[in-house]
N, C-alpha and C positions, 0 to 999 in steps of 0.2 A: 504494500500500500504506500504510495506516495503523502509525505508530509503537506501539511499549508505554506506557499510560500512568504515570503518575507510582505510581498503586499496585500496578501490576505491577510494578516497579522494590524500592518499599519491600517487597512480601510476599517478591521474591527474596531479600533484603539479610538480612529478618530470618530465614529459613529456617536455614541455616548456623551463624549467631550463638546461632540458640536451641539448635541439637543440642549446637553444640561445648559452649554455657554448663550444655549438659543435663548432658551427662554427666561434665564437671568438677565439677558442683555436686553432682551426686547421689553422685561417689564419694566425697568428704569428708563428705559426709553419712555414710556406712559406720561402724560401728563398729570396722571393722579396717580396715587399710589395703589398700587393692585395686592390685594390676598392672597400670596401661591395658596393658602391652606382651601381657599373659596373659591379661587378662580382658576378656571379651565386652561391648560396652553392651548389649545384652539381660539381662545377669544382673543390671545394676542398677536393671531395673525389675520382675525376676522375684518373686512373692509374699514367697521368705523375705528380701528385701534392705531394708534401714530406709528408711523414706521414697522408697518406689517409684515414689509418685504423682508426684518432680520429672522420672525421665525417662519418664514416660510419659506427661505431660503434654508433654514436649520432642518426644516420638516426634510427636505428636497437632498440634502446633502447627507443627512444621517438613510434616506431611503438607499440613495447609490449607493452607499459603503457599505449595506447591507447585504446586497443585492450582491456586489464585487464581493465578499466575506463568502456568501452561501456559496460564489463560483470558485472558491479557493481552499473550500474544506471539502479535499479531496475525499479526509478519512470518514468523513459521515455518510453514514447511508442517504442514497439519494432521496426517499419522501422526504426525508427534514430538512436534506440543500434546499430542495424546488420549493418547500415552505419558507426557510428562511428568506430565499428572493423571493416569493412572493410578498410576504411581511412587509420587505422593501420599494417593491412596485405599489404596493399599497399606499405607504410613505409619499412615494412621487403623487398621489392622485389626492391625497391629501394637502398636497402642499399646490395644486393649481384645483383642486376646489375647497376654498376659504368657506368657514360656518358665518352662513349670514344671518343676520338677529332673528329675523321669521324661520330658521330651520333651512338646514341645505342637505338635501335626499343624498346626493353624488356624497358629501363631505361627508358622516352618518354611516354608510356603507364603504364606504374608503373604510375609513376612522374603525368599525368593526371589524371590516374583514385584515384588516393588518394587527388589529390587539390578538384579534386570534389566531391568527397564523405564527406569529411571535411568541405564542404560549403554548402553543401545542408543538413547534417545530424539535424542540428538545427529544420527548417522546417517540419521535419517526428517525431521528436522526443517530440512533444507537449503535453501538457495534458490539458483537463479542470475540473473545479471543484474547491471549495473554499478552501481544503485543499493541490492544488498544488504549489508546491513551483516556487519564481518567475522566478527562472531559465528555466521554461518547460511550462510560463505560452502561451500563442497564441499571444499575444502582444510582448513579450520578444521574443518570438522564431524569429515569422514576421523580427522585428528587426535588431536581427543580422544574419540572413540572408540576408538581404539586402545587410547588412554589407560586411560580410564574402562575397559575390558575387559580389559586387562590384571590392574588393581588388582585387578575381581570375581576373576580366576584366582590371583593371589596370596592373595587372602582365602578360595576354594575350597580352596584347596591346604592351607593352614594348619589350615583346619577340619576336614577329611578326614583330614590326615596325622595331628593332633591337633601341630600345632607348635610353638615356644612363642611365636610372635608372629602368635598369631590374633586380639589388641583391638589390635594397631598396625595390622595389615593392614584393621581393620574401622574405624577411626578414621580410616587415612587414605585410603580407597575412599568415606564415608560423607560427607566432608567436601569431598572433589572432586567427590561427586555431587549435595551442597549446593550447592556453590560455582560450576558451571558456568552455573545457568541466572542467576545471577547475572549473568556477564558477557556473557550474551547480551542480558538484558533492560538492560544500563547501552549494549551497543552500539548496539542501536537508539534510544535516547535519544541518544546523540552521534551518532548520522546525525542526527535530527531535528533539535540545534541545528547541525551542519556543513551544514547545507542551510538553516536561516533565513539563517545569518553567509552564506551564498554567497550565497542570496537578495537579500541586504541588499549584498552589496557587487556585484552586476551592476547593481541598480539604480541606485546612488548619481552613475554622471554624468547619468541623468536626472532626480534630485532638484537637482544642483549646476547643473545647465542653468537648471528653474524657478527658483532661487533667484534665479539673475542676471537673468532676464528678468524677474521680478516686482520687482528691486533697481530697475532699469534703467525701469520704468512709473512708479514710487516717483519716481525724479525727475523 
């Protein structure tokens, strides 16, 4: 099985850094001071919000890196790559259709069909066998799927009930669903150098072997 390369690694990394930088940067942008705990990151990229274009730009930039990320994780099985890019196309349709005050259908189904596909990609994207890394392992997957679907139900719940911690709950679901394929795409990078370093040290009594016998011709 082929490792993730080095820009699978970097698109993972910047994914998360861009949402979270999105929509801390976009609320100071605001002319009034906004809620994260109340306030949706959808509304800070909605028509009437100043400078809409930082998180919808963040929306649009964290999709491609997602999207790039699920083409670079070789070692996951393919239903959780094609979800992971899907999660991220979802992203892009998100970010060119903005939530308008009366409700926006397109934004709504974006916005759903990427929370979930982001949460269930974990689950499809497992592997077995003793050289899989523990990012992808059935235990770890399990896990944070739990995880990751739980969060969607507390960020459900808040939306629905109309609660007052529906931008915590969507902050901190949005940011785990950033964050995760991060740590998958940094695990298969550490199989890859945990297996040169083992590489390199099975071989070394037969480098220290040549050495002596090439010393040993030498005199």
């Amino acid at each position: 099985m082929k490792d993730a390369p080095w820009w699978g690694l970097a698109a993972s990394a910047a994914a998360p850094v861009v949402l979270v930088a999105g929509w801390t940067v976009a609320a100071a942008l605001q002319p009034h001071s906004l809620d994260p705990v109340t306030t949706c990151v959808s509304a800070l990229a909605a028509p009437a919000s100043a400078d809409r274009w930082v998180m919808t730009l963040a929306f649009a930039v964290a999709g491609a890196c997602e999207i790039v990320t699920g083409l670079a994780l070789r070692l996951a099985a393919a239903p959780g790559r094609l979800l992971l890019v899907a999660g991220g196309a979802a992203g892009l349709l998100v970010a060119a259709n903005p939530d308008y005050p009366g409700g926006s259908l397109a934004h709504t189904l974006s916005a759903a069909a990427g929370f979930a596909a982001l949460a269930i990609w974990p689950a499809l994207a497992r592997r077995r066998g003793p050289r899989v890394p523990w990012g992808l392992r059935p235990g770890t997957c399990a896990a944070v799927f739990v995880v990751l679907l739980s969060l969607l139900a507390w960020f459900l719940v808040e939306l629905v009930a109309g609660g007052g911690q529906v931008g915590l709950a969507e902050r901190v679901m949005g940011a785990a669903q950033a964050g995760w394929p991060l740590a998958v795409t940094a695990s298969c990078r550490c199989r890859r150098s945990g297996g040169l370093a083992a590489a390199r040290y099975r071989r070394w009594p037969t480098v220290l072997v040549g050495r002596l016998v090439a010393h040993a011709h030498a005199r």
